[in-house]
C-alpha positions as CSV (number, residue, x, y, z in Angstrom):
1,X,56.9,86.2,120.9
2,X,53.6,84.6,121.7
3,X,52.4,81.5,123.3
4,X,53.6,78.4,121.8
5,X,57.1,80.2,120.1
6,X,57.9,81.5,123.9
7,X,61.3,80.0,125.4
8,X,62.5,80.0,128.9
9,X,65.9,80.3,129.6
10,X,66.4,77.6,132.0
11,X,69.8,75.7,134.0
12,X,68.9,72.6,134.3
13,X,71.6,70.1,133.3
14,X,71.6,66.3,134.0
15,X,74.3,64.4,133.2
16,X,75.5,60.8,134.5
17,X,79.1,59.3,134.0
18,X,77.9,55.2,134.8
19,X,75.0,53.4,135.7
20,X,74.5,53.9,139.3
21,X,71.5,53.4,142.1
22,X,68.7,55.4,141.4
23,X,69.6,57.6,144.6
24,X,73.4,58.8,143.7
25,X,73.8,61.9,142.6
26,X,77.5,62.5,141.7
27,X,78.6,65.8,141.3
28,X,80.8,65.3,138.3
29,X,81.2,62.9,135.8
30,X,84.1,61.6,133.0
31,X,82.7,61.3,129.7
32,X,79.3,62.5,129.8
33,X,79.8,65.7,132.5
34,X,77.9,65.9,135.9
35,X,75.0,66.4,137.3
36,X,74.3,70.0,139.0
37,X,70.9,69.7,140.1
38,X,68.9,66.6,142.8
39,X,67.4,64.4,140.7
40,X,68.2,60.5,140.6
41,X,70.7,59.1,138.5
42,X,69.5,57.9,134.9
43,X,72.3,55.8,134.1
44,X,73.9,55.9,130.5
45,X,73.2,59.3,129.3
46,X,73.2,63.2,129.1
47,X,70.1,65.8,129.2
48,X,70.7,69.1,129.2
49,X,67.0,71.3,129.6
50,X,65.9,73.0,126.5
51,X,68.8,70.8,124.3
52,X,68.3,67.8,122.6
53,X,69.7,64.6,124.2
54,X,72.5,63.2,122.6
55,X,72.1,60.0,121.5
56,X,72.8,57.2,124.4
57,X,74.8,54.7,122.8
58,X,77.5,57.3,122.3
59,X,78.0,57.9,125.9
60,X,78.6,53.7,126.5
61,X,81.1,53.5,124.0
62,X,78.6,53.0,120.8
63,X,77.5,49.6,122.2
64,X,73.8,48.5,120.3
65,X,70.8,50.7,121.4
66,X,68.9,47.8,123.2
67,X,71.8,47.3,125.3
68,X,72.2,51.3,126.0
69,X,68.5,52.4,126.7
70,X,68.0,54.4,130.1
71,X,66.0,52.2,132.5
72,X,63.0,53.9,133.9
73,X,60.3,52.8,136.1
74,X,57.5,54.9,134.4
75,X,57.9,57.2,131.3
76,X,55.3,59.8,131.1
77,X,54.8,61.1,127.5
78,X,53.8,64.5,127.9
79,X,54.0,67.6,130.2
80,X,51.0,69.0,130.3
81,X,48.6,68.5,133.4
82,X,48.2,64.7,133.7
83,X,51.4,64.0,132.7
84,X,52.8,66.0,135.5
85,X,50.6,64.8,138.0
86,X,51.4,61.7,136.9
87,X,55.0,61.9,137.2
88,X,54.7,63.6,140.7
89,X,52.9,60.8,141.6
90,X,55.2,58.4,140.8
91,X,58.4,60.2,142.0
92,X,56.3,60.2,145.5
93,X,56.0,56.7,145.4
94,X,60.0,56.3,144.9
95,X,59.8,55.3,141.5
96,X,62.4,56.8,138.6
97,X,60.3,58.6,136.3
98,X,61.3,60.3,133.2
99,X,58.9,63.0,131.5
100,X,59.2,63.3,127.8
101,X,58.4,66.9,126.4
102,X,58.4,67.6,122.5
103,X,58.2,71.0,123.2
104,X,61.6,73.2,124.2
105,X,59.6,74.1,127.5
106,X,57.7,72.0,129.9
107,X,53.7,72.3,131.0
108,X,51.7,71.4,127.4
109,X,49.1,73.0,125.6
110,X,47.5,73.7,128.6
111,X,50.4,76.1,129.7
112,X,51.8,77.3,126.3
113,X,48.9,77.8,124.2
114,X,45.4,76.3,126.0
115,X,43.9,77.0,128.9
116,X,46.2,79.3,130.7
117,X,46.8,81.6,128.1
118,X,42.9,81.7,127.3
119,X,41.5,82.3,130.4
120,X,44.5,85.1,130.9
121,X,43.3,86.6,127.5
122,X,39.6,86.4,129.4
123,X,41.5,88.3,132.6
124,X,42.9,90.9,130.7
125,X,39.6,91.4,128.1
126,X,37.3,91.9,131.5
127,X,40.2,94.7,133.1
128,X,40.8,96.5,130.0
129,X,37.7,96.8,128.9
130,X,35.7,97.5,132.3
131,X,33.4,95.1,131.4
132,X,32.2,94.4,134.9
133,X,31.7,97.7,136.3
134,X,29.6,99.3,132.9
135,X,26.6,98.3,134.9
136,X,28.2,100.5,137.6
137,X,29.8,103.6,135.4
138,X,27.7,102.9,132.5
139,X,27.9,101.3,128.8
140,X,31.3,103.3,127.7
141,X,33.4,103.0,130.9
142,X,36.5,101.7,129.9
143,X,40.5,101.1,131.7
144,X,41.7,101.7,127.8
145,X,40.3,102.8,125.3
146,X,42.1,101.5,122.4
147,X,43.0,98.0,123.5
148,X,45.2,96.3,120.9
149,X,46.4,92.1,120.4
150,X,49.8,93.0,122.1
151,X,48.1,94.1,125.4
152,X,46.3,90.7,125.8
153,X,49.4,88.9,124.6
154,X,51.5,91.0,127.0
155,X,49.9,89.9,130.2
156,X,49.7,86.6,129.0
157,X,53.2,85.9,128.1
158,X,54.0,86.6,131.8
159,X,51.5,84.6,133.2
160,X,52.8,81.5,130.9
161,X,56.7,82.2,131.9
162,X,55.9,82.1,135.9
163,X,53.7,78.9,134.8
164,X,56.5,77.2,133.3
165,X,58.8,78.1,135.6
166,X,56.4,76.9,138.6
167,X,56.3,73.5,136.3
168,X,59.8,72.9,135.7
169,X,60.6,73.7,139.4
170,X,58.1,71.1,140.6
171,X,59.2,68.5,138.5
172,X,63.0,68.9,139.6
173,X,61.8,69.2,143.1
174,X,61.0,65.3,143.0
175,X,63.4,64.3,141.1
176,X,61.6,63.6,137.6
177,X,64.4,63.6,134.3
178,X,62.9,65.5,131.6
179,X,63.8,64.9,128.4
180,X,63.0,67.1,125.4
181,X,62.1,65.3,121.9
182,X,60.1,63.4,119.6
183,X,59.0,59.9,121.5
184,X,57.6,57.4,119.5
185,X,57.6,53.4,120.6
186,X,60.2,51.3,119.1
187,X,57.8,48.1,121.2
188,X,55.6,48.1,124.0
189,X,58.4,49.2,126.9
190,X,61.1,51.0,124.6
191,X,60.9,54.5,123.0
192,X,62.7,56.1,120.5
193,X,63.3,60.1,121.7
194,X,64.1,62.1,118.3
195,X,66.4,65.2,119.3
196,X,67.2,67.7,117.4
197,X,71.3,66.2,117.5
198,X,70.8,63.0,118.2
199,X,67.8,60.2,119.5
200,X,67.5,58.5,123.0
201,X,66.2,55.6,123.5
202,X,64.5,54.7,126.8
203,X,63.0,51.4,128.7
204,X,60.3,51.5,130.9
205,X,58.2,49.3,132.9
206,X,55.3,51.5,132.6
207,X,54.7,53.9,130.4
208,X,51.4,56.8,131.0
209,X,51.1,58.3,127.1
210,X,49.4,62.0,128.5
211,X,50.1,64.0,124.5
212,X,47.0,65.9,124.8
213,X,45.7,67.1,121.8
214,X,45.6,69.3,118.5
215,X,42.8,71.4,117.7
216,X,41.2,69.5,114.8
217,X,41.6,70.4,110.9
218,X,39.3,70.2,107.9
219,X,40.0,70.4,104.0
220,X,37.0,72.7,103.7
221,X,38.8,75.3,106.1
222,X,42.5,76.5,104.6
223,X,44.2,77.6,107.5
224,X,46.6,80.1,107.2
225,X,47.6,81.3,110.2
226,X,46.6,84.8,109.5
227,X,43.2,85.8,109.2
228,X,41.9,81.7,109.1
229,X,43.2,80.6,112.3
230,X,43.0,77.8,114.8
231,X,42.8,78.2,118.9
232,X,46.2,78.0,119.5
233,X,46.7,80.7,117.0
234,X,44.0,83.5,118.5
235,X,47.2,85.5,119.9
236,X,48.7,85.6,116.7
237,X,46.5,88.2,114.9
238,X,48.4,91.2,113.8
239,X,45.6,93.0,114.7
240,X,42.2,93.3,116.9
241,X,40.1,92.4,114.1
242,X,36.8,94.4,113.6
243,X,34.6,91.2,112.7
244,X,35.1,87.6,113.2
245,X,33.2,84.2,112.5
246,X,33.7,81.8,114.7
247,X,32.8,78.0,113.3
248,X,32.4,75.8,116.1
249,X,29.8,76.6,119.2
250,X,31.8,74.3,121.7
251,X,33.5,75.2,124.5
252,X,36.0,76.7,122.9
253,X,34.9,78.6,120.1
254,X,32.2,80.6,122.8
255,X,34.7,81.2,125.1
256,X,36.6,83.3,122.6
257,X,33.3,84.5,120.8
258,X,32.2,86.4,124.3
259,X,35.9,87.6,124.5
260,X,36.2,89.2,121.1
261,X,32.5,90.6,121.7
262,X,33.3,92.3,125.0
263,X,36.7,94.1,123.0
264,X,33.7,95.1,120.4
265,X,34.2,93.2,117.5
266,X,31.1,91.9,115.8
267,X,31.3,88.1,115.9
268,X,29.2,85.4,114.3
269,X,29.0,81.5,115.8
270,X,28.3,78.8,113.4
271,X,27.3,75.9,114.6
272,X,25.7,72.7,112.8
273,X,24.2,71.6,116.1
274,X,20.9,73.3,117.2
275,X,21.9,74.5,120.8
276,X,25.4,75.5,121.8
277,X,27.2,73.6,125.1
278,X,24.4,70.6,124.5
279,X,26.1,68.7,127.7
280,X,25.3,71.6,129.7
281,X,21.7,72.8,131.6
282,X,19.6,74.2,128.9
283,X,18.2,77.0,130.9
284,X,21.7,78.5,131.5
285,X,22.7,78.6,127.7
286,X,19.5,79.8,127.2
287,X,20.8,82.5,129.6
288,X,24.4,83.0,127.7
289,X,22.9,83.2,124.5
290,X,20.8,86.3,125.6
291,X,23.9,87.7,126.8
292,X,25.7,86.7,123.7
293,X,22.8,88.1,121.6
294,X,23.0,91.4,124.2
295,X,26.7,91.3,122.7
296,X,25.9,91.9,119.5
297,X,26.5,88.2,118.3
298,X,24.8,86.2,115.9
299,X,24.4,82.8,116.0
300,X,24.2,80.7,113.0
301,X,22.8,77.6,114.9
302,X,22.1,74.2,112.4
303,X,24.4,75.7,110.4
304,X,27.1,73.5,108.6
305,X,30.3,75.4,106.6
306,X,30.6,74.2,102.8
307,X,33.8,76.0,102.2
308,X,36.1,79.1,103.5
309,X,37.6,81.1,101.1
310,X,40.1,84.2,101.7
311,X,38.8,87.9,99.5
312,X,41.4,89.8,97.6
313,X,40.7,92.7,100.2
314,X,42.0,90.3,102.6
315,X,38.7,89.5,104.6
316,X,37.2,86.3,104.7
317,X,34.0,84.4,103.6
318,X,32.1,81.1,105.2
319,X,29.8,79.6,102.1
320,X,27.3,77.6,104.3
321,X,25.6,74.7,103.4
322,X,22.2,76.9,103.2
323,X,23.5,79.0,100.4
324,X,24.3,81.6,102.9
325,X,27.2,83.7,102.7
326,X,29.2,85.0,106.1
327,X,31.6,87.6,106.1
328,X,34.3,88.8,108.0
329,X,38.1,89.9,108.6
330,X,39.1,86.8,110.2
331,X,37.6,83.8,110.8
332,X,38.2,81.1,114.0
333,X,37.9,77.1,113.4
334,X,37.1,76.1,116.6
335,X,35.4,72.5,115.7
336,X,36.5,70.1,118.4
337,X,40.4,69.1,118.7
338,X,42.2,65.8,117.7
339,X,44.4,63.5,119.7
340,X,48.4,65.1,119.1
341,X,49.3,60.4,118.5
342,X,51.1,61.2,114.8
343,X,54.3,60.7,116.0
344,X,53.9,58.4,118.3
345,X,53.6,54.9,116.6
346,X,51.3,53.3,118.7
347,X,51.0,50.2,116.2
348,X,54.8,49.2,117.8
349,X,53.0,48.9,120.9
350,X,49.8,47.5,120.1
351,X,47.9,50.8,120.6
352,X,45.0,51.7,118.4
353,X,43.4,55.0,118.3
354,X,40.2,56.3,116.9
355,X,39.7,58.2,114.3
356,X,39.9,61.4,116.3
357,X,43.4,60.2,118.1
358,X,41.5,59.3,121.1
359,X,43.2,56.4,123.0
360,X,40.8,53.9,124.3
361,X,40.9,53.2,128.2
362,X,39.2,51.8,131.1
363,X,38.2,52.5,134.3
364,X,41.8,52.6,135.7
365,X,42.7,54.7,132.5
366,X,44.8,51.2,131.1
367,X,45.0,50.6,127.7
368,X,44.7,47.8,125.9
369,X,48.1,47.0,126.8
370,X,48.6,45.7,130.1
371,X,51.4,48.3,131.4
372,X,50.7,51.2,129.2
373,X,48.1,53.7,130.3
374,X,46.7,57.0,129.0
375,X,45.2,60.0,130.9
376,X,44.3,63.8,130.1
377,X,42.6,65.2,126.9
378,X,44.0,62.3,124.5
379,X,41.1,60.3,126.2
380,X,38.7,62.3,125.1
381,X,35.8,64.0,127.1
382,X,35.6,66.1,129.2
383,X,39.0,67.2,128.3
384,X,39.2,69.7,131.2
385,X,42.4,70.3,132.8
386,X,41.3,69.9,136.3
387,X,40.3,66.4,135.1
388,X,43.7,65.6,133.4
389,X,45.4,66.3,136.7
390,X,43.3,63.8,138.6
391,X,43.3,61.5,135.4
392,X,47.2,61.3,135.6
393,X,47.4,60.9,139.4
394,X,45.2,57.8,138.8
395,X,47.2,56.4,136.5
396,X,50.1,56.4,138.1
397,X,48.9,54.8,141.4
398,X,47.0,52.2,138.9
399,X,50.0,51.4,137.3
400,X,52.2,50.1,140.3
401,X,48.6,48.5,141.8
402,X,48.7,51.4,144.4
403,X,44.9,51.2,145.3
404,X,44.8,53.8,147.7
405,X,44.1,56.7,145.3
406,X,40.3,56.8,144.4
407,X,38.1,59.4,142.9
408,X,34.4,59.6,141.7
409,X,34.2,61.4,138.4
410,X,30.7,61.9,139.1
411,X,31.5,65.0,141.5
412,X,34.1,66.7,138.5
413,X,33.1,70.0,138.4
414,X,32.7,71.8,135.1
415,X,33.8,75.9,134.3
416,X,33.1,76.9,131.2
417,X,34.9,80.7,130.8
418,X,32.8,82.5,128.6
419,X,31.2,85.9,129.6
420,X,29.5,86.0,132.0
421,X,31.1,82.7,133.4
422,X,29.8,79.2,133.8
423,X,30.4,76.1,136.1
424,X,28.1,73.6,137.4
425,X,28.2,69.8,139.2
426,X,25.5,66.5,138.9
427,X,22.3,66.1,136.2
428,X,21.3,68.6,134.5
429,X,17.3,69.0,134.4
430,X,17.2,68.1,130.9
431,X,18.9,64.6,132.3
432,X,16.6,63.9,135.6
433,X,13.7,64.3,133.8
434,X,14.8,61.3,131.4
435,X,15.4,59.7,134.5
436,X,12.2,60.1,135.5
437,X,14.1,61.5,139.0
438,X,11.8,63.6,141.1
439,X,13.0,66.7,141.6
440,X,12.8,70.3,142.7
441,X,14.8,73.6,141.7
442,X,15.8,76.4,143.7
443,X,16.9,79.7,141.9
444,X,18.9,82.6,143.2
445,X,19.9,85.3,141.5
446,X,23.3,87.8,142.1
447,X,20.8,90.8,142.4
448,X,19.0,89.6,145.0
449,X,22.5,89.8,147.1
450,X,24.8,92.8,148.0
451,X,27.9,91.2,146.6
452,X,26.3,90.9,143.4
453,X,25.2,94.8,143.6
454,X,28.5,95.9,144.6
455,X,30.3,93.9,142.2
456,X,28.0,95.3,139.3
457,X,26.9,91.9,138.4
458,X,23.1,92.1,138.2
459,X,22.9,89.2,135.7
460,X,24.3,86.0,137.3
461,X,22.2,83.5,138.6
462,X,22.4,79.7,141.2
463,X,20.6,77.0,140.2
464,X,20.2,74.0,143.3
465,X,18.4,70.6,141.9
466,X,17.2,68.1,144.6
467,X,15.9,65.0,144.9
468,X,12.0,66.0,146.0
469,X,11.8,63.2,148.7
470,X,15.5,62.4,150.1
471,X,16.4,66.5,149.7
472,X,19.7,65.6,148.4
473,X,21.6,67.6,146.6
474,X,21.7,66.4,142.9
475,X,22.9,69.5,140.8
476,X,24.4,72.6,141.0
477,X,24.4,75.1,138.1
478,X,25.5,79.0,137.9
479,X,26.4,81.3,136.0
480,X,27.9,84.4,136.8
481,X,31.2,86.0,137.3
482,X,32.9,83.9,140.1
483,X,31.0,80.5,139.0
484,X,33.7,78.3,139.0
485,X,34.8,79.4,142.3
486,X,31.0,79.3,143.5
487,X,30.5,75.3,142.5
488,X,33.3,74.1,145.1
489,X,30.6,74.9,147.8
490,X,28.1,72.6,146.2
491,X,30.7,69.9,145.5
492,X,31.6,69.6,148.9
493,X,27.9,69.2,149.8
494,X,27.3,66.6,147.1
495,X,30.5,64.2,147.9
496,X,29.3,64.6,151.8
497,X,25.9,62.9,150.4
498,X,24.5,66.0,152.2
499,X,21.0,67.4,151.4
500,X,19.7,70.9,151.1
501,X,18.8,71.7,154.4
502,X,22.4,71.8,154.8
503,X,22.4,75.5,153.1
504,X,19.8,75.8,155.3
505,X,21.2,75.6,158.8
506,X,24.9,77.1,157.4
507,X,26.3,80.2,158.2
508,X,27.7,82.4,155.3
509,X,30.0,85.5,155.2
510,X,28.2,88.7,154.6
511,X,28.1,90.1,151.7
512,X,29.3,87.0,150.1
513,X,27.8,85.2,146.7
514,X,28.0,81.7,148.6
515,X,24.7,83.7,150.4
516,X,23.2,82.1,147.3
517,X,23.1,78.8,148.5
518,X,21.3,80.0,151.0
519,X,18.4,81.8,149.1
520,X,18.5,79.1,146.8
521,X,17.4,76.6,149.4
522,X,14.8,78.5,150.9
523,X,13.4,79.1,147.2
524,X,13.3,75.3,146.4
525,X,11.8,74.5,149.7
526,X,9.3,76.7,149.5
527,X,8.4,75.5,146.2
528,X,8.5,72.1,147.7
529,X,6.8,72.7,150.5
530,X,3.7,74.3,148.2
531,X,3.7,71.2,146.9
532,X,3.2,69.1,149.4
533,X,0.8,70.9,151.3
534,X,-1.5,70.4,147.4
């Protein structure tokens, strides 16, 4: 089975016989069975993990459903990173919190069929292939030779079961109910859980909605699961196809373009914008897409598809806009995804989304309901998991006026895991300038150090932007295998408020990549200093 049809065996079952403080926890109950595992009571009905909840009123002798919903101080709509953070959050504060999960496992796209198995596909794509020691043993080293779909999916489906298993232990470990279904608001504090043998309903005070999102559909694309697939679908090819067009030069789509190229396959981005990763510094997509180009890959940039329509020899064609025709055996729709609200009825609690699902929100991530907030991807950009987690902390500390949590979204780091790897922090160039913000640039390259030599990356490069009279550190962009690891050193200097000289007067481990820093200082000095003695 592959991500997003994977199921975990799991023991969790809660089950309460009366409403009781949110601290008992009985050890067996009369008419609805016991609970086995810590976790605080939720009075007035049965969950079992990986089962549908029967429906509450049954286990109070039928009485109405507004007298029979389960009492929660929070409900968290979704499992995935800011909804479990979310939830944790809460739980720390001694709050009952109940987690609703339409999935039969816990943890989201992120765990199940995003960003885990992804950048796990990218881990097993470098090892297999020996992509980062060819520069070492030369263009045709290789761990296997014939690497096939079920290898990547092999490594990957272990990777997601120790994931959701890590997930599902945390969230028991505080005491959070999860409950597996359908939720969709009956009114702003009630919602309806659909089950597959009966529905729930549930009260809350405060409710976070954390659904995440879908990846986004279009008429002119017919997917089919097979050889027109979406992202979550990538591990579902039969077969390691031997070309592929890839529509969509986001994040997404050139993340799996640089995979499938690495494996060999002959790939083709269109994109109807005329740069790929626009948010990002110009000069390092200028440097992927000469690795991408170096990988065989064409780029079809201000390029818009017309229509997608499946050969009788089972291959695949794009008709663009432009009258040109693109072939291939499968191709990827990678265009941007769509907030997963459908089944949520926001108009029964006075939620509107836009027309991509996005849920407006402010700067404490409330909605436009007083008690209901929203965090993680189904707010829209960035839509990075490492933001979702913060997003959903937030949220939860917002929503019972805890104002002790704070973060600056202006020192999120970005990765971006193509090949070769990229992750930067602050302005981009392409943004100071407009800003008419002085500036300087120091470059460093992965050659110029022995890590990068004996790592085999000759390729990878640091970019440091500072502010030309104050020295501080405004930006930090690289790319490079390691990248996103790389950027926490530059983070730490930029929420410290800390200038270059910093990197400097600093000590690093020998033969590191954080020696970078270093050469990237005395390289944007120097420049600086050329300057000012003109």
């Amino acid at each position: 089975m592959l991500p997003g049809h994977f199921f975990v065996p799991c023991t969790l079952t809660l089950a309460i016989q009366s409403p009781e403080p949110h601290s008992a926890q009985p050890e067996r109950g009369a008419a609805c069975g016991s609970l086995r595992l810590k976790g605080r009571a939720a009075p007035g009905f049965a969950m079992r993990r990986h089962e549908p909840l029967p429906d509450a009123s049954k286990c109070s002798g039928g009485k109405n459903r507004g007298m029979s919903a389960v009492k929660y101080d929070l409900t968290v709509i979704g499992s995935g990173p800011s909804g479990q953070r979310a939830a944790v959050a809460a739980s720390k504060m001694k709050k009952r919190v109940a987690v609703v999960e339409a999935r039969s496992v816990v943890g989201g796209v992120c765990i199940n069929t995003g960003t885990i198995p992804s950048k796990t596909m990218r881990e097993a794509v470098l090892h297999l292939s020996g992509y980062n020691y060819r520069s070492i043993y030369g263009m045709n080293y290789r761990v296997k030779e014939k690497i096939t779909m079920g290898d990547l999916a092999f490594r990957v489906q272990a990777v997601i079961k120790t994931e959701v298993d890590v997930t599902e232990a945390q969230l028991s470990r505080n005491g959070i109910d999860v409950v597996h279904g359908i939720a969709s608001f009956l009114d702003p504090n009630h919602i309806r859980v659909e089950g597959l043998s009966g529905d729930t309903t549930l009260e809350s005070d405060r409710i976070i909605i954390a659904v995440g999102t879908r990846p986004a559909s279009s008429p002119k694309v017919p997917i089919n699961g097979r050889t027109i697939i979406n992202s979550d679908q990538v591990l579902d090819l039969p077969t390691l196809p031997r070309s592929l067009i890839v529509v969509g030069g986001g994040v997404i789509g050139v993340e799996y373009a640089c995979m499938f190229a690495i494996l060999g396959v002959r790939v083709t981005i269109i994109e109807k914008r005329a740069k790929l990763l626009e948010f990002a510094d110009q000069e390092i997509v200028e440097a992927l897409s000469y690795h991408l180009r170096d990988s065989r890959v064409t780029l079809r940039l201000g390029e818009e598809v017309e229509s997608v329509e499946e050969l009788a020899d089972g291959g695949v064609v794009a008709n663009l806009e432009s009258k040109k025709r693109v072939s291939g055996d499968a191709l990827l729709y990678a265009v941007g995804r769509q907030g997963a609200i459908d089944d949520l009825n926001l108009a029964a609690a006075g939620i509107e989304a836009d027309t991509r699902g996005r849920i407006p929100v402010d700067e404490h991530y409330r909605t436009t309901v007083e008690h209901i907030y929203a965090a993680g991807d189904v707010v829209g950009f960035p839509a990075l998991a490492s933001v979702s987690m913060e997003q959903g902390r937030i949220a939860a500390h917002r929503a019972f006026d805890d104002g002790e949590a704070t973060s600056n979204p202006s020192f999120y780091p970005y990765g971006i895991y193509t090949i070769p790897e990229i992750s930067f922090i602050g302005k981009t160039e392409e943004q100071l300038t407009d800003e008419d913000v002085p500036y300087e640039v120091g470059m460093a390259y992965y050659r110029e150090t022995a890590r990068g030599q004996i790592r085999g990356d000759t390729t990878g490069r640091l970019k440091l932007i500072f502010h030309r009279d104050t020295r501080k550190v405004l930006g930090v962009h690289i790319i490079g295998e390691g990248a996103s690891e790389l950027v926490h050193i530059g983070q730490a200097v930029m929420t410290l408020d800390s200038t270059v000289d910093y990197f400097v007067d600093t000590v690093f481990n020998y033969p590191t990549l954080a020696e970078c820093y270093k050469v990237a200082a005395f390289n944007g000095l120097g420049r600086l200093h050329r300057y000012q003695a003109d």
